[in-house]
C-alpha positions as CSV (number, residue, x, y, z in Angstrom):
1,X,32.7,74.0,19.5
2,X,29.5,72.5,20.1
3,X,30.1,69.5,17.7
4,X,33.4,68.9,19.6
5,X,31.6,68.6,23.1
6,X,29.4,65.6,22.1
7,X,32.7,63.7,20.6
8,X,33.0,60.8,23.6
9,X,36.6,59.1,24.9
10,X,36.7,56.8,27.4
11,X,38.9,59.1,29.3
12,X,37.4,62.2,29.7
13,X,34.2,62.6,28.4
14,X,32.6,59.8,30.5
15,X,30.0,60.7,33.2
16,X,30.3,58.7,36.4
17,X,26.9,58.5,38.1
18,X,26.6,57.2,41.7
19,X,24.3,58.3,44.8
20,X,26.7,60.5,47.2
21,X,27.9,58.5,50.3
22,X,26.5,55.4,49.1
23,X,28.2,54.3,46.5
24,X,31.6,52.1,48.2
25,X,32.5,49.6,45.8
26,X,35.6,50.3,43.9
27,X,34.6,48.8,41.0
28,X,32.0,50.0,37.8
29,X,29.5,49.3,35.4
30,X,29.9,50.6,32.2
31,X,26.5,51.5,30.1
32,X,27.1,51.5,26.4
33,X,24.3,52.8,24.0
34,X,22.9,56.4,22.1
35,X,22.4,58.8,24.7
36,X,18.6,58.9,25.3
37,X,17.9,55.3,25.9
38,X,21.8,54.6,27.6
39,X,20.8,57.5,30.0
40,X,17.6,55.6,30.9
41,X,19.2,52.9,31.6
42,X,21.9,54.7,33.7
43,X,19.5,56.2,35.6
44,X,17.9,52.9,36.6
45,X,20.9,51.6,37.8
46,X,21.7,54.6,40.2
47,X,20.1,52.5,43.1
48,X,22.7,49.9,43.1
49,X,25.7,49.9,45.3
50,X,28.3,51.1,42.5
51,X,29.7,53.4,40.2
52,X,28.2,53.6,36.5
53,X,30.0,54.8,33.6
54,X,27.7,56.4,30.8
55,X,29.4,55.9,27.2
56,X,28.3,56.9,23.9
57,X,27.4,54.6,21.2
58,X,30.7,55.9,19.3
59,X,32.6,54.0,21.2
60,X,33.9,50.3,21.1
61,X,32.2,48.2,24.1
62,X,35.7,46.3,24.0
63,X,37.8,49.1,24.7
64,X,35.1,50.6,27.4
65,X,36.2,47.8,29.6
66,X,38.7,49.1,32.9
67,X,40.8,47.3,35.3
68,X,37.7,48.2,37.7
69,X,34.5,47.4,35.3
70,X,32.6,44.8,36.8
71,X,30.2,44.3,34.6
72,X,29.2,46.0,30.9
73,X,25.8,46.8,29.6
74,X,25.2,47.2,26.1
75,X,21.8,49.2,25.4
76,X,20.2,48.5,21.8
77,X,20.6,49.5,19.5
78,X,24.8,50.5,19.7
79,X,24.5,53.2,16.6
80,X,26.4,51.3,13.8
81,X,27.6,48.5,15.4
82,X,26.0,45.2,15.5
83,X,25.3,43.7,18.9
84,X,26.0,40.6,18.2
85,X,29.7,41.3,16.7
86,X,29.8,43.7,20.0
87,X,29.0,40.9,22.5
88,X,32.0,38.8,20.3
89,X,34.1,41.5,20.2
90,X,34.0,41.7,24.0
91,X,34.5,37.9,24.5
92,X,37.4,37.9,22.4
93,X,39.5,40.1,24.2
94,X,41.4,38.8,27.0
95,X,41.1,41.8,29.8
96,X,36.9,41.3,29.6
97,X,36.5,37.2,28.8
98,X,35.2,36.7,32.2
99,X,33.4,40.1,32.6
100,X,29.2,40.1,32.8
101,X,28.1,41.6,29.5
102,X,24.0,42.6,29.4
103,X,22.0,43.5,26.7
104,X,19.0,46.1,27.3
105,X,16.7,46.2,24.3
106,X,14.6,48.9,23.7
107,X,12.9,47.2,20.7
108,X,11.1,44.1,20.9
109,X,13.7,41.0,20.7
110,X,12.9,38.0,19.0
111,X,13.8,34.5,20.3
112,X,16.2,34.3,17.0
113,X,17.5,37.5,18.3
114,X,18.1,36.5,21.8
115,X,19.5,32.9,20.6
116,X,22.1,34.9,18.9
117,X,22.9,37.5,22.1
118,X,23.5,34.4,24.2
119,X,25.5,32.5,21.5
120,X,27.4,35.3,21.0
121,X,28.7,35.2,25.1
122,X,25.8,37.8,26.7
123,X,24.9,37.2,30.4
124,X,21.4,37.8,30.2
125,X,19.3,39.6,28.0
126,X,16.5,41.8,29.1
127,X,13.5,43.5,27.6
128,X,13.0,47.3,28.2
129,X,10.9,49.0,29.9
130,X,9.4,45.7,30.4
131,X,12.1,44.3,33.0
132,X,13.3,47.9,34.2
133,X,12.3,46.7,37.3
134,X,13.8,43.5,37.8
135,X,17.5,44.8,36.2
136,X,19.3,46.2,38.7
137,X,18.4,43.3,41.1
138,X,19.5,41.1,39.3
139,X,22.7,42.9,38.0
140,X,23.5,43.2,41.2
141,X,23.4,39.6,42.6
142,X,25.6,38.5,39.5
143,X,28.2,41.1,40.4
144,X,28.0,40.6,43.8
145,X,26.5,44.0,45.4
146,X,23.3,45.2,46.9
147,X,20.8,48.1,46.1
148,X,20.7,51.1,48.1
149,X,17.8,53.2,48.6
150,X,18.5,54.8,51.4
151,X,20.1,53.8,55.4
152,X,18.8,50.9,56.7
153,X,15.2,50.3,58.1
154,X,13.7,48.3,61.3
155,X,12.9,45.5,58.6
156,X,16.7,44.8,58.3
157,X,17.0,44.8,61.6
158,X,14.2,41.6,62.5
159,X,15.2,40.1,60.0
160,X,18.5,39.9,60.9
161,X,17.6,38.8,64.6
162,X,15.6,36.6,62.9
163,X,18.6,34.8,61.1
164,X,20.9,34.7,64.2
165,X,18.2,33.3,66.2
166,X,17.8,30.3,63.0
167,X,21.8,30.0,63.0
168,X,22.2,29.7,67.2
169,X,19.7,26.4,66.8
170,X,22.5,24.9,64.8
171,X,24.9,24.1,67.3
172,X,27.8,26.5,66.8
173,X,27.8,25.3,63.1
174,X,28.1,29.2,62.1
175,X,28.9,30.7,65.4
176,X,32.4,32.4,64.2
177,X,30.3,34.7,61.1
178,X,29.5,37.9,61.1
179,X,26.1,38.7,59.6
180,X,26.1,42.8,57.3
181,X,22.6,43.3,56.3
182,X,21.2,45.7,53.8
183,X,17.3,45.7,52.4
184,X,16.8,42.0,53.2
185,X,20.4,40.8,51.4
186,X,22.6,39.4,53.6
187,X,26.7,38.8,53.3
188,X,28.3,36.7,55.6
189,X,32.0,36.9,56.8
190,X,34.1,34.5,58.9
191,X,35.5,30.9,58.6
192,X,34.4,27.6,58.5
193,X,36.0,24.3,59.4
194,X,34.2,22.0,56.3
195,X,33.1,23.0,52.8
196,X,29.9,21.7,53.0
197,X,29.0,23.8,56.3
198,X,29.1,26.8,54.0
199,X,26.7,25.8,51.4
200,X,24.7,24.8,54.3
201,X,24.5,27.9,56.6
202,X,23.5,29.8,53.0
203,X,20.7,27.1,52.8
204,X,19.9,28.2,56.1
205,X,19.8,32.2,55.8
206,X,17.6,31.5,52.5
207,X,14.4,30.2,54.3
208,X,14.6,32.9,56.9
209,X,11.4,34.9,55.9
210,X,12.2,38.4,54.5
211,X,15.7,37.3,53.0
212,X,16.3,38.5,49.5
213,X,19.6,37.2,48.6
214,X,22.7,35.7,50.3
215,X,26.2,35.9,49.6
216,X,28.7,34.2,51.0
217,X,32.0,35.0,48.8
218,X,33.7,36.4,51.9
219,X,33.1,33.0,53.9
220,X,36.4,30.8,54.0
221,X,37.1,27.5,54.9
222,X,40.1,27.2,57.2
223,X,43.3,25.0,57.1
224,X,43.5,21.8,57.7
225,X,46.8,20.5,58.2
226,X,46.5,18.0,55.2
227,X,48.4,18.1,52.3
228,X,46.6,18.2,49.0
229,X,48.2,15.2,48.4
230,X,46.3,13.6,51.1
231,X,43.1,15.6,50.3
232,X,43.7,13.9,46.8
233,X,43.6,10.3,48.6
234,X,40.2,11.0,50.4
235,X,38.6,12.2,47.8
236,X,40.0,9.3,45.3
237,X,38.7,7.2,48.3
238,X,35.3,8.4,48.5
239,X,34.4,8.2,45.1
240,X,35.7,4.7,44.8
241,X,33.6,3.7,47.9
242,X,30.6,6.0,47.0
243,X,29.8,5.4,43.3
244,X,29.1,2.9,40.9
245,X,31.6,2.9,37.8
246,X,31.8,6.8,37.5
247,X,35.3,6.4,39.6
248,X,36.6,5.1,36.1
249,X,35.5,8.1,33.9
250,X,36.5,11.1,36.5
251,X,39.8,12.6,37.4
252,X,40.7,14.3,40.2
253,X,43.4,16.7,41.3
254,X,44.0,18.8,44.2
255,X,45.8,22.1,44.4
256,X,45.5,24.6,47.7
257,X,43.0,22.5,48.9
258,X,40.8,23.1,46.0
259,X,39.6,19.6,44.5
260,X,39.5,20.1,40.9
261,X,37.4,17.2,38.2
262,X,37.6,16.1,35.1
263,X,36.1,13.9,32.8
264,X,32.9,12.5,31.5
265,X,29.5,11.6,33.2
266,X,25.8,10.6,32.1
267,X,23.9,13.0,34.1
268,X,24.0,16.2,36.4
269,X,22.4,14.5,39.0
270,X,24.9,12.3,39.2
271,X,27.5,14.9,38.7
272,X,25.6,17.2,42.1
273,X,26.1,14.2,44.3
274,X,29.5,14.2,43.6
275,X,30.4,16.8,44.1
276,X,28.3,17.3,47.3
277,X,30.4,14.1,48.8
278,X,33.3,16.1,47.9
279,X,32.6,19.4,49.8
280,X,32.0,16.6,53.1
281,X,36.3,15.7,52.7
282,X,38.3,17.5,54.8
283,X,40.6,20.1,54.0
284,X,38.5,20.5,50.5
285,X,38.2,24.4,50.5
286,X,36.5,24.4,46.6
287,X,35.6,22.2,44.1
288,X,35.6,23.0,39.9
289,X,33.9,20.7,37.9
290,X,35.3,20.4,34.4
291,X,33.6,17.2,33.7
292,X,31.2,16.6,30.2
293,X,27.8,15.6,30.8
294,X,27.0,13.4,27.7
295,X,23.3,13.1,27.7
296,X,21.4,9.9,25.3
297,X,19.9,12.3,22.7
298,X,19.6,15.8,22.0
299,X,16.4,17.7,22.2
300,X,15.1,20.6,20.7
301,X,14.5,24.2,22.0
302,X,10.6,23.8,22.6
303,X,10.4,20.0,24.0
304,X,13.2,20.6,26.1
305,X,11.6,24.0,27.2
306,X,7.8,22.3,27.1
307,X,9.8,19.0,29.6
308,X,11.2,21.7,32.1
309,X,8.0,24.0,32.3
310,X,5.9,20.8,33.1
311,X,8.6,19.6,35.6
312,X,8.5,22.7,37.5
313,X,4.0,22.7,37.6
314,X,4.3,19.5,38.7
315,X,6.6,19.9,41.4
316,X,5.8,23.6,42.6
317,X,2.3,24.6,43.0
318,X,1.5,27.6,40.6
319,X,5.6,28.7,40.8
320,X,4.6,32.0,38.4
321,X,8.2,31.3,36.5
322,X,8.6,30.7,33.0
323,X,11.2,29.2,31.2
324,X,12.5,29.8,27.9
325,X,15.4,27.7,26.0
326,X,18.2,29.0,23.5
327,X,20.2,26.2,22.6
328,X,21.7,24.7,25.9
329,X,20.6,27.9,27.6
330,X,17.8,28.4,29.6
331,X,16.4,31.4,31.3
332,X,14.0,31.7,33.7
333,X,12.2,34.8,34.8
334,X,9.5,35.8,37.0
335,X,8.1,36.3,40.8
336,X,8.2,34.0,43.8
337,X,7.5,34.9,47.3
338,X,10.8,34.1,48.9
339,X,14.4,33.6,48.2
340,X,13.7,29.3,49.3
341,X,11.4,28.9,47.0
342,X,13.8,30.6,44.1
343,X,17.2,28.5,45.4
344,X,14.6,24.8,44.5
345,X,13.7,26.5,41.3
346,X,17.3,27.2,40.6
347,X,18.2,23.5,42.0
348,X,15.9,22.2,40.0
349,X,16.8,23.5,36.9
350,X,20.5,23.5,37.0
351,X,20.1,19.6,37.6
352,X,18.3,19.1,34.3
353,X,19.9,17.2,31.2
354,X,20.2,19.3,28.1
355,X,20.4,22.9,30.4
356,X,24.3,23.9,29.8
357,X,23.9,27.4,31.2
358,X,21.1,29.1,33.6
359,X,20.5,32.8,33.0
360,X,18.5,34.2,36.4
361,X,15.9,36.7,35.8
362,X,13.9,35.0,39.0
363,X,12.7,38.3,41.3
364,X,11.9,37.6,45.1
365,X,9.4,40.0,46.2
């Protein structure tokens, strides 16, 4: 009878762990790994605003994936399985392609090792107990949630006021949102008239001292009246009156008011202010980029890693963020004072040739 107890199924033997009363999202993360080390990590995550679903190592990450999971974490090492075959096995099936998979190693990871992780489709990799920490923060700002320790303080409450009174100097340009505020993360609700005003009020919300993340998912931008066919036209005519030649090598189609590119370009840069034009066209409600930056040579790991790390001294004083690169993958990680100063990091980054992917392991304290 005993040996029968341990034996796990997704079904019934799984232990849901969340913090009565708090926890109100629908949705679940699912912790995969041997019990001791799984349960650790379990426990870690209890702060965050969510569900989590302990699993034993017997079982197959692919098939631990829901219709609610929203994001998986796979805890070294996963008994017999290899993780790397794990993180394929979970990219390969169709129900959990898109799904956040995150690797929690116990035992010390080598760059080869972590190479392989993100090759293989994981999210971010993170070292344990080393970045215990930083891991549910940052879980939670790729899912979309906030950590809850508790109702919230007077801090919440100046910061907030603090916002609003930033957001009134801007001539109604977010008067119509509603502001929800928990442990300095903001999410904003509500409707705006342009694309660009959206990326601009987050902008705005960022420099606010004592902000420590912003989401704006639930901020729309309303009808316009236009067709996409004559979105399609002012977009076409934008480009064609904006840039230099890159007109030729980018296509563009509209659907719902969502401006969609495709194509070929020579550098992000070019490829950001683009796109930015774009989100100024009215009745644009998104934009997708599917265009291929082609840059002039290929670099390796280090001198790509050694280019950005210098970049980033020479353009923030002392920024206390390193940078380390996996192929076209480059994660940052560290601590920086406010959420500003993390967004120009990010910027900065995202903007360089050679960087494909940006894993986030940047902490505002």
């Amino acid at each position: 009878m005993p040996a029968q107890a341990k034996t796990r199924t997704p079904k019934r033997q799984d232990r849901l762990r969340t913090r009565p009363g708090k926890a109100r999202d629908s949705r679940e993360v699912c912790v995969v790994g041997c019990n001791n080390r799984a349960n650790k990590v379990a426990k870690r995550l209890e702060t965050l605003n969510i569900a989590i679903r302990r699993l034993g190592e017997d079982i197959s990450p692919a098939d631990a994936i829901g219709a609610f999971t929203a994001a998986l974490v796979l805890v070294q090492p996963l008994g017999k399985r290899n993780m790397t075959q794990a993180i394929g096995e979970i990219r390969d099936a169709p129900k959990s392609k898109n799904i956040p998979v995150f690797v929690a190693a116990f035992d010390m990871v080598s760059d080869k090792e972590a190479r392989r992780f993100y090759e293989a489709g994981a999210t971010a990799v993170f070292q344990w107990p080393r970045e215990a920490l930083c891991f549910p923060r940052l879980l939670a700002e790729v899912i979309g949630i906030h950590e809850v320790r508790g109702t919230a303080r007077n801090p919440d409450v100046a910061v907030a006021r603090a916002v609003r009174a930033r957001l009134r100097l801007t001539n109604g340009l977010a008067a119509p949102l509603r502001l929800n505020v928990s442990h300095g993360v903001f999410r904003l609700e509500g409707e705006v008239d342009r694309l660009w005003k959206k990326d601009a009020i987050e902008e705005l919300v960022a420099l606010v001292p004592g902000v420590t993340g912003v989401f704006t998912e639930k901020v729309r931008v309303g009808p316009s009246g236009l067709s996409d066919q004559e979105i399609g036209q002012s977009v076409e005519s934008l480009l064609r009156t904006t840039t230099t030649g890159t007109f030729d090598t980018i296509a563009v189609s509209v659907e719902n008011g969502s401006a969609r590119l495709a194509g070929s370009i020579d550098s992000k840069i070019e490829l950001r202010r683009i796109v930015d034009l774009i989100k100024h066209v009215n009745g644009v409600r998104s934009v997708e980029t599917l265009v291929t930056v082609s840059p002039s040579q290929r670099r390796s790991d280090r001198s790509l890693a050694n280019r950005i790390n210098k970049g980033l001294f020479s353009i923030f004083a002392n920024p206390s963020v390193t940078v380390l690169v996996f192929g076209n993958i480059a994660v940052v990680s560290g601590n920086v004072r406010s959420l500003a100063t993390k967004r120009k990091i990010l910027r900065y980054l995202d903007g360089t040739d050679g960087v494909e992917r940006l894993v986030d392991k940047v902490v505002v304290r």
